[in-house]
C-alpha positions in Angstrom: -5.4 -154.8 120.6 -3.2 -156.2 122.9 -2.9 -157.9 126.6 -0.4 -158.6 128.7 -1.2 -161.7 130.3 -4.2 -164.0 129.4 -5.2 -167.1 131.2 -8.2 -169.7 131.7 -10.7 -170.1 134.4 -8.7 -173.2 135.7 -5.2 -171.5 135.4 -4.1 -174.2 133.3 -3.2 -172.1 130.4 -1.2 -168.8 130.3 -0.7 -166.5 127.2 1.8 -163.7 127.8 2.8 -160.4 125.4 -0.5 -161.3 122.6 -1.5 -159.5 120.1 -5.2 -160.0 118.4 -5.2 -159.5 114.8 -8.5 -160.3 112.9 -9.3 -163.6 114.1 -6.1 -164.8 115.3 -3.9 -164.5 118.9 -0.6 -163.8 119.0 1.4 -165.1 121.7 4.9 -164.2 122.6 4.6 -167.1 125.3 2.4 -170.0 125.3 2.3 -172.3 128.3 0.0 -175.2 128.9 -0.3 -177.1 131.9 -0.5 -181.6 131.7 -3.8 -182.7 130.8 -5.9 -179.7 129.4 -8.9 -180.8 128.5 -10.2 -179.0 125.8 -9.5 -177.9 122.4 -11.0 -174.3 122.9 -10.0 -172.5 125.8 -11.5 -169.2 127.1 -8.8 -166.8 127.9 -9.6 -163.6 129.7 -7.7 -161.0 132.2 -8.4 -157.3 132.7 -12.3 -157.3 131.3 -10.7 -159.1 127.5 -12.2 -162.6 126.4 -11.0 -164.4 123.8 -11.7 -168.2 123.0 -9.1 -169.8 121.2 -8.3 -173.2 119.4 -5.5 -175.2 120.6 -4.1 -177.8 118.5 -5.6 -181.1 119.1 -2.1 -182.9 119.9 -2.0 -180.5 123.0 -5.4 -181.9 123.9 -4.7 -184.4 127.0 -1.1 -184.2 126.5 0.8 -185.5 130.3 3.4 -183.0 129.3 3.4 -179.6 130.2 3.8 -177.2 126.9 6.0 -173.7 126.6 6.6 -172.5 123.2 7.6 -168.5 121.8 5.7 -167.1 119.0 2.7 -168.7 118.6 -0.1 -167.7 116.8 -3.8 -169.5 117.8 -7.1 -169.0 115.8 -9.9 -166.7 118.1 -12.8 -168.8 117.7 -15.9 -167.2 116.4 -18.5 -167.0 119.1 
C-alpha cells in the first residue's frame, strides 16, 4: 500500500512518498516540527491511519527534523 502524503492531527509531522510493508512505514520524506510531543504519532490522509513510533531522541527535540528514506515501525493497535 502506499500514500502520498501522511500527516498528524496537529500538523506537526508530515510523511511524504511511504510505502507500508508489514508493520513498518516507509518514508521518502520525514519532517518533524520543534517539540513533538509524543513517541507514537497517528498519521492519516485520504481515509489511511497508521500510528507510528518515532525515535525517542526526536521526542521534545527544539529542532525541527527533515530526513530521506526513513523507515518507522506501524504500531500494533
Amino acid at each position: 500500500m502506499t500514500h502520498d502524503l501522511l500527516i498528524d492531527p496537529l500538523n506537526t509531522v508530515f510523511a511524504v512518498n511511504c510505502r507500508v510493508e508489514d508493520t513498518t512505514l516507509h518514508c521518502g520524506a520525514l519532517f518533524l516540527e520543534p517539540l513533538v510531543q509524543s513517541q507514537f504519532i497517528r498519521l492519516a490522509y485520504a481515509g489511511a491511519t497508521l500510528e507510528v513510533e518515532i525515535p525517542s531522541e526526536l521526542v521534545n527535540s527544539p529542532t525541527p527534523y527533515r530526513a530521506w528514506d526513513v523507515t518507522l515501525p506501524i504500531r500494533d493497535e
